[in-house]
N, CA, C and O atoms as CSV, one atom per row, in Angstrom:
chain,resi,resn,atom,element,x,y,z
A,1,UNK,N,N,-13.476,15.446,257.031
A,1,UNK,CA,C,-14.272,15.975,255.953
A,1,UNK,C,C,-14.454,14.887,254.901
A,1,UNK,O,O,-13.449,14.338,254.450
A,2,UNK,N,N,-15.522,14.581,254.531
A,2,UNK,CA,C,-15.817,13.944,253.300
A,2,UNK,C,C,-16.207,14.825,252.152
A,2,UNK,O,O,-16.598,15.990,252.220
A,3,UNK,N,N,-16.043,14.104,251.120
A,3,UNK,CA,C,-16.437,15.181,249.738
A,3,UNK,C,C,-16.730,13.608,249.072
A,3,UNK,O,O,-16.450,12.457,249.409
A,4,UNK,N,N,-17.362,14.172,248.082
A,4,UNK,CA,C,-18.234,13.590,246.811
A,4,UNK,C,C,-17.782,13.818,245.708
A,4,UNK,O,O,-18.478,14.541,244.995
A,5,UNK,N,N,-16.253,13.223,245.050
A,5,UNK,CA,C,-15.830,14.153,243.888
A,5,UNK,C,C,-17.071,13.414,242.341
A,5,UNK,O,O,-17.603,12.375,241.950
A,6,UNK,N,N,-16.959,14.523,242.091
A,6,UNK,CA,C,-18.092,14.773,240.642
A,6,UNK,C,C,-17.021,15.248,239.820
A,6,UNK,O,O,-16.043,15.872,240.231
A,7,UNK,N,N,-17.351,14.786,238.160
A,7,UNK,CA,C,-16.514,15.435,237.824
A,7,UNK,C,C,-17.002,16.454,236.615
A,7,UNK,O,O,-17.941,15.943,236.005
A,8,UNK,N,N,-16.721,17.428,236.227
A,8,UNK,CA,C,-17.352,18.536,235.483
A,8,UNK,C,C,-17.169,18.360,234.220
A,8,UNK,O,O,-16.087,18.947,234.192
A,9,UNK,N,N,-17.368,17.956,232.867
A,9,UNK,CA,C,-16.810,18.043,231.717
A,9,UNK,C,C,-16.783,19.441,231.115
A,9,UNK,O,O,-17.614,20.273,230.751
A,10,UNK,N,N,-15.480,19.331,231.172
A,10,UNK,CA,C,-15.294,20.783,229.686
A,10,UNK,C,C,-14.705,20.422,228.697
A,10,UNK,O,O,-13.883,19.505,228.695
A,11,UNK,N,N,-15.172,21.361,227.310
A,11,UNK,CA,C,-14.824,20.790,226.108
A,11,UNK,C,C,-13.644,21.669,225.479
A,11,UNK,O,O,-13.665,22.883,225.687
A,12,UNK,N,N,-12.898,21.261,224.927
A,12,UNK,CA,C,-11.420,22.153,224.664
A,12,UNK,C,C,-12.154,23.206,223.521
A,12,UNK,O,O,-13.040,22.801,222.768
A,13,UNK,N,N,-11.701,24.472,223.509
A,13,UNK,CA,C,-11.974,25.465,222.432
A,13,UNK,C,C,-11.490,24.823,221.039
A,13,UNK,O,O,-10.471,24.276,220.616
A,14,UNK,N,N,-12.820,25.197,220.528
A,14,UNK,CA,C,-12.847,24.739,219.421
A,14,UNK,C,C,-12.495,26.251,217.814
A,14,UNK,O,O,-12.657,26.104,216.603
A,15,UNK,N,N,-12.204,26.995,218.276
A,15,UNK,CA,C,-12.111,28.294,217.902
A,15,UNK,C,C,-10.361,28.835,218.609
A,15,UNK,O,O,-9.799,28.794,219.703
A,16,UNK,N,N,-10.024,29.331,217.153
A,16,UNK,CA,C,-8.751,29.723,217.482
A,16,UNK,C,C,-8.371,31.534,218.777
A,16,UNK,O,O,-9.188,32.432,218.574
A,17,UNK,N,N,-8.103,31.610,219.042
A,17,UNK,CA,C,-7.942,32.969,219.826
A,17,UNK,C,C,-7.985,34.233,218.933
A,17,UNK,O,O,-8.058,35.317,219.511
A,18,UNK,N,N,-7.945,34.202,217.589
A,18,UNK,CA,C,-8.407,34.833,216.882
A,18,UNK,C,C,-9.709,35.177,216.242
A,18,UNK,O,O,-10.061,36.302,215.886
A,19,UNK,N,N,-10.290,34.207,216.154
A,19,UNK,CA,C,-11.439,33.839,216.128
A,19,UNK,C,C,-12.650,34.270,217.037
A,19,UNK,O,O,-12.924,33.742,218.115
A,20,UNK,N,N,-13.814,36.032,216.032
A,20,UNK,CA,C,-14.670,36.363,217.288
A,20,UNK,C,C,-15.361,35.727,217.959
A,20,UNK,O,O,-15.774,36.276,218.980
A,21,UNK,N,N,-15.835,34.123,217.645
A,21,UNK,CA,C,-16.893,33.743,218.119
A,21,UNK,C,C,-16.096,32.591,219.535
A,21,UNK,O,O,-16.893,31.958,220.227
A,22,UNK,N,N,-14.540,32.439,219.824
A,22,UNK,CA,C,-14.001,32.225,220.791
A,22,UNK,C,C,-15.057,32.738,222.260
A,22,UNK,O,O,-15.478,32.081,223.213
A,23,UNK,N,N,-15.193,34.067,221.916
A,23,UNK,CA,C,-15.428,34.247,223.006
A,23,UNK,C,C,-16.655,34.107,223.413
A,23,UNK,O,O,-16.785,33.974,224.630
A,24,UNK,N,N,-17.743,34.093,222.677
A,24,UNK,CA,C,-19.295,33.172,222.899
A,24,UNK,C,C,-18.923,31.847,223.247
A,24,UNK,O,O,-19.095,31.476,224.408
A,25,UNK,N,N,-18.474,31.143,222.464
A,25,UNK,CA,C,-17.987,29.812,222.934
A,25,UNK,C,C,-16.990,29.357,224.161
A,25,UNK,O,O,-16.635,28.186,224.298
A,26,UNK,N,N,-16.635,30.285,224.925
A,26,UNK,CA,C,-15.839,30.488,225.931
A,26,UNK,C,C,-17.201,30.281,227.349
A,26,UNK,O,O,-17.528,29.350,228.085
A,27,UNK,N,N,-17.686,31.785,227.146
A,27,UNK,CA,C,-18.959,31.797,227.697
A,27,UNK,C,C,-20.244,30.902,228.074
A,27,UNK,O,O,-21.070,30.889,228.987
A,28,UNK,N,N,-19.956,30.061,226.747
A,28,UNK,CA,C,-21.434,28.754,227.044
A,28,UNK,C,C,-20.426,27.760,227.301
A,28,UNK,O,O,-20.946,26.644,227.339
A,29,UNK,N,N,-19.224,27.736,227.487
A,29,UNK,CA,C,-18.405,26.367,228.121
A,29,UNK,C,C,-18.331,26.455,229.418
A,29,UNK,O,O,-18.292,25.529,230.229
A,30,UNK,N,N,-18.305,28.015,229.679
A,30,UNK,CA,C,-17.648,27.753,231.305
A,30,UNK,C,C,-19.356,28.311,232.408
A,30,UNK,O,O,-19.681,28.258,233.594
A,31,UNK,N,N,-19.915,28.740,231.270
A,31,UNK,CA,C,-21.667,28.954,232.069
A,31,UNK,C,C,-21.954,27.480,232.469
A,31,UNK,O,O,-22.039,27.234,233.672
A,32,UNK,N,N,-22.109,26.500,231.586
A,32,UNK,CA,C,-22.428,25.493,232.204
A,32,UNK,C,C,-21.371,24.565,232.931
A,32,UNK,O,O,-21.637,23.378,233.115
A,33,UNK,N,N,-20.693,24.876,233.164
A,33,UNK,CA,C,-19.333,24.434,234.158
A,33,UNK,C,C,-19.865,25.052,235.117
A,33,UNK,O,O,-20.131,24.310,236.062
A,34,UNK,N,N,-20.161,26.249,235.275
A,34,UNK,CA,C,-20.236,27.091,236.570
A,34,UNK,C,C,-21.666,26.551,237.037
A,34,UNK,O,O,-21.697,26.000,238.137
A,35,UNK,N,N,-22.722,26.644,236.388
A,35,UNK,CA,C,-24.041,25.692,237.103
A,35,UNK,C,C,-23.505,24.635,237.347
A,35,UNK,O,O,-23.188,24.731,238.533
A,36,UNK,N,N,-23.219,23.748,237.010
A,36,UNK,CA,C,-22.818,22.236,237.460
A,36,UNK,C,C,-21.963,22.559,238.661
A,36,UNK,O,O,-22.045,21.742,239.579
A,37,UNK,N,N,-21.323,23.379,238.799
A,37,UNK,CA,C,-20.526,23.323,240.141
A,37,UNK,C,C,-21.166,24.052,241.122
A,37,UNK,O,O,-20.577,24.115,242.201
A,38,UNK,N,N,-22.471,24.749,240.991
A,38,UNK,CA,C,-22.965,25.110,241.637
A,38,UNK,C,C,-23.828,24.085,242.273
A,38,UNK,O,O,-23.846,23.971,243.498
A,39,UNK,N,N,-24.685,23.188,241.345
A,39,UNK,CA,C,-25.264,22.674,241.670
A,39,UNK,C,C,-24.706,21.362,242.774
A,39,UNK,O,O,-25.414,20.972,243.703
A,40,UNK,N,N,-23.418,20.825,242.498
A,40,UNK,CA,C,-22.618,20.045,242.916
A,40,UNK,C,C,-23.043,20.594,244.594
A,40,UNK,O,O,-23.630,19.873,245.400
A,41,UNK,N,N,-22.526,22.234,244.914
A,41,UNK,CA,C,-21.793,22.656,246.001
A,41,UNK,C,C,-23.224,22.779,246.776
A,41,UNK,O,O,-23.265,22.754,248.006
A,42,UNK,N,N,-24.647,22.943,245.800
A,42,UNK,CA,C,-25.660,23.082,246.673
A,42,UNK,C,C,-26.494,21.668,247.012
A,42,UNK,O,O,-27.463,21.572,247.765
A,43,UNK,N,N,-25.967,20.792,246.388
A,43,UNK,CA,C,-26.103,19.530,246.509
A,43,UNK,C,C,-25.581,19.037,247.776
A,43,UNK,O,O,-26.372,18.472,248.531
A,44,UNK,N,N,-24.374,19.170,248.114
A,44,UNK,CA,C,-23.960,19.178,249.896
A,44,UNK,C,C,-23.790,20.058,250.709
A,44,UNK,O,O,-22.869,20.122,251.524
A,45,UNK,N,N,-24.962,21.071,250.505
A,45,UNK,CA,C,-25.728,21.516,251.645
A,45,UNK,C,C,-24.974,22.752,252.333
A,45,UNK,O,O,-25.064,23.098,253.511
A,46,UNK,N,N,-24.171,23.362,251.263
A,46,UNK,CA,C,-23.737,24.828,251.186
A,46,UNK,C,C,-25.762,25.544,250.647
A,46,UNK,O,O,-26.784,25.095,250.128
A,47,UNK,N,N,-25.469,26.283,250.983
A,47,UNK,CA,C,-26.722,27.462,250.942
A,47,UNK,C,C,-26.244,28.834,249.565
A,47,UNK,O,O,-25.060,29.159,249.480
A,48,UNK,N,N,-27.184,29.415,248.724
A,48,UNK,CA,C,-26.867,30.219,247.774
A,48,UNK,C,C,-26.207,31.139,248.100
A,48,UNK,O,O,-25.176,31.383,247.473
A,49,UNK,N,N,-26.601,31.922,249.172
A,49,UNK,CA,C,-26.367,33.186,249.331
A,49,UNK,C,C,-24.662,32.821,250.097
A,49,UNK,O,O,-23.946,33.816,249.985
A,50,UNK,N,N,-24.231,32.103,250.527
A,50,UNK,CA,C,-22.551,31.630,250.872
A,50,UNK,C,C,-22.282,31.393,249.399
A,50,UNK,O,O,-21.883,32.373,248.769
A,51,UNK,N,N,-22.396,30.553,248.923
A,51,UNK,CA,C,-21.888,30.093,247.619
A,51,UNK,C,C,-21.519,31.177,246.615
A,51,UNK,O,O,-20.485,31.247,245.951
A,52,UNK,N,N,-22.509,31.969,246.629
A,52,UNK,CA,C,-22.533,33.042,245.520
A,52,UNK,C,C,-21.499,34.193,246.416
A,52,UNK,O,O,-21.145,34.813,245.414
A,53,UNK,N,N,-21.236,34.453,246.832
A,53,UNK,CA,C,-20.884,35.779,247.722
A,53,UNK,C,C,-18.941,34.517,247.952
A,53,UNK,O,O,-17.970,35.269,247.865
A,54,UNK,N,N,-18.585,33.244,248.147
A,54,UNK,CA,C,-17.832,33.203,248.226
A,54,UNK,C,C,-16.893,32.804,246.840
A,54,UNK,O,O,-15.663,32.854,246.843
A,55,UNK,N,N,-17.677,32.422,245.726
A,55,UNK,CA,C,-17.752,32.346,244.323
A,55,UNK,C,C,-16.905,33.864,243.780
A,55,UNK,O,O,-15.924,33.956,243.043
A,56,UNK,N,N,-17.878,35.187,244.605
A,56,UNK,CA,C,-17.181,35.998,243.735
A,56,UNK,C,C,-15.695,36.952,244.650
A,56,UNK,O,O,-14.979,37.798,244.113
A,57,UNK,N,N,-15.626,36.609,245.672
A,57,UNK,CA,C,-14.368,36.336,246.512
A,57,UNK,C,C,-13.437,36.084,245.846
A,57,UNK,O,O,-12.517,36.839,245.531
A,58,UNK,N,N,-13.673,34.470,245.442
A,58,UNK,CA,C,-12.598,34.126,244.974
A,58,UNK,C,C,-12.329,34.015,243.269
A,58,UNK,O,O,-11.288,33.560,242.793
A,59,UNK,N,N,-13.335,34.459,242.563
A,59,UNK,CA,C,-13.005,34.966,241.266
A,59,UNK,C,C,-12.296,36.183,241.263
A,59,UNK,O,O,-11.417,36.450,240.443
A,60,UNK,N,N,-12.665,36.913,242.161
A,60,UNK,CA,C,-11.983,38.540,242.627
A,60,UNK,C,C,-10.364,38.194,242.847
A,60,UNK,O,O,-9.592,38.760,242.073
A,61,UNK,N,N,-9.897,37.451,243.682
A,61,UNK,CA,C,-8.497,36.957,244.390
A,61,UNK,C,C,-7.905,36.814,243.105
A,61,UNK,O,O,-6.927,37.525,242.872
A,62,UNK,N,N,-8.389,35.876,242.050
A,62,UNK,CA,C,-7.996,35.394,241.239
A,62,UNK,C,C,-7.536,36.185,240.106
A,62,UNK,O,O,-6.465,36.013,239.523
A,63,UNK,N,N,-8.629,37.277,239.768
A,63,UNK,CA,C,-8.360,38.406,238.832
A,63,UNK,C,C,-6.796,39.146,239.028
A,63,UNK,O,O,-5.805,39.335,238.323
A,64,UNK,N,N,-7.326,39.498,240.747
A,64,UNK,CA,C,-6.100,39.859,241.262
A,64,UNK,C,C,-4.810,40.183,241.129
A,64,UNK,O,O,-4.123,41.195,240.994
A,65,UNK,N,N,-4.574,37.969,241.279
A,65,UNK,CA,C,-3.309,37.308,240.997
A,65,UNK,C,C,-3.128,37.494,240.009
A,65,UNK,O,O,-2.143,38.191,239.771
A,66,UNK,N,N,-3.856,37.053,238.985
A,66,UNK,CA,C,-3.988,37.213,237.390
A,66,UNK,C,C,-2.842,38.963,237.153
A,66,UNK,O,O,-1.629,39.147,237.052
A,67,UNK,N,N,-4.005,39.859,237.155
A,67,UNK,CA,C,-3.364,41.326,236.986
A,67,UNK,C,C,-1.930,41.240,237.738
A,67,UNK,O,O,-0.957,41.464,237.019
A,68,UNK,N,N,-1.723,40.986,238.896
A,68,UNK,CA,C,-0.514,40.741,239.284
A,68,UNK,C,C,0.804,40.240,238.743
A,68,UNK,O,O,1.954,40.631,238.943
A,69,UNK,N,N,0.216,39.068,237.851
A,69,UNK,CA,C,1.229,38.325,236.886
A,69,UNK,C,C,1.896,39.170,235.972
A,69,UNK,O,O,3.081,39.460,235.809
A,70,UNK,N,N,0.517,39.591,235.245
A,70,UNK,CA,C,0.162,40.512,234.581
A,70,UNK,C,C,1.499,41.677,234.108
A,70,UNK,O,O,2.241,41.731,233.127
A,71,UNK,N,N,1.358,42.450,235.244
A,71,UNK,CA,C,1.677,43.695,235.222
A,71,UNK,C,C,3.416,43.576,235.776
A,71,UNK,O,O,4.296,44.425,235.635
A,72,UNK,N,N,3.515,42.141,236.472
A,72,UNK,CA,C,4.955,41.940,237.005
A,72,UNK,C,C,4.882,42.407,238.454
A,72,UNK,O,O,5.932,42.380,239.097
A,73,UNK,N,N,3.789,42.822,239.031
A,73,UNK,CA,C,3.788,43.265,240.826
A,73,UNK,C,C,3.586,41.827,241.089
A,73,UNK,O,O,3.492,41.419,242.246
């Protein structure tokens, strides 16, 4: 397997966790993180309809684990 590493810039929150507008600024950091890695993945010749459908797979897994931590299960 070859890969093409790219690398994504994200910018550290600039807004405390208290702070309502954290979470707009959360949103336009990781929206354009998420196009760029899309574009990356359709750039070597993955197809949308895989990408998107395995994208929310594994955001799903992740929630998951997350709640899992979470809750102590």
């Amino acid at each position: 397997m070859v890969s093409a590493r790219q690398t994504i810039q994200i910018s550290r929150p600039q807004h405390s966790t208290t702070d309502a507008y954290r979470a707009v600024e959360r949103e336009e950091v990781l929206a354009v993180a998420f196009r760029d890695f899309v574009q990356v993945v359709l750039a070597a010749g993955w197809n949308e309809p895989e990408v998107a459908l395995t994208l929310a797979d594994i955001a799903d897994d992740y929630v998951m684990a997350l709640a899992g931590r979470v809750t102590g299960n």
